[in-house]
C-alpha positions in Angstrom: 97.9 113.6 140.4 97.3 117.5 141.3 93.8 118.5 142.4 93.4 120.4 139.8 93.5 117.6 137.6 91.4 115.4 139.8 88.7 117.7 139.3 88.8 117.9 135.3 88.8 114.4 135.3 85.5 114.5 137.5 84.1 117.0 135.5 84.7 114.7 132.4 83.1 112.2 134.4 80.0 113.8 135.4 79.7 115.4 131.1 79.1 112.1 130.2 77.0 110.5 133.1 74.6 113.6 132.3 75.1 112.7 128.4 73.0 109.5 130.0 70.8 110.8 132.1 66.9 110.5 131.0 65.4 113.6 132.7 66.0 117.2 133.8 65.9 116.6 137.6 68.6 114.1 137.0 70.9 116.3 135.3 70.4 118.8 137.6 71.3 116.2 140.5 74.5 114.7 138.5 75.3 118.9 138.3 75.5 119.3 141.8 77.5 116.4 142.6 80.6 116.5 144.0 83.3 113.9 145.5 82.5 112.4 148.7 86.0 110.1 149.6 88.9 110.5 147.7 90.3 107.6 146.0 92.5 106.9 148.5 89.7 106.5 150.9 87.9 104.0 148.8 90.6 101.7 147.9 91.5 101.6 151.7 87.7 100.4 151.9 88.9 97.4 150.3 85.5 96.9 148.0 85.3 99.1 145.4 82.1 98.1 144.0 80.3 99.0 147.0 82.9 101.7 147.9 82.3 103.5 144.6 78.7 104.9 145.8 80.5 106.8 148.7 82.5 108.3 146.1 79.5 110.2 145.1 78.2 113.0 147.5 74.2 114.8 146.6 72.9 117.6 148.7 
């Protein structure tokens, strides 16, 4: 996939997750997150359940 559309794909991602989110702060938060491990680097993790909150990177 080209980064390009890795990144649309996150951005879908985070529309909807902020679609969800109860409060201003945690729109704000879901905003400013970006990736934090590609998905390479989380299947090579082996768990993905557990691997799936290093995908997510906050300031």
């Amino acid at each position: 996939m080209v980064q390009t559309d890795k990144v649309l794909e996150f951005d879908k991602v985070k529309e909807k997750w902020m679609e969800l989110a109860l409060t201003e702060w945690a729109k704000e938060k879901i905003k400013d997150t970006v990736p934090g491990m590609s998905e390479n680097e989380l299947i090579a993790r082996g768990d993905k359940w557990k691997s799936a909150v290093g995908f997510f990177k906050w300031d």
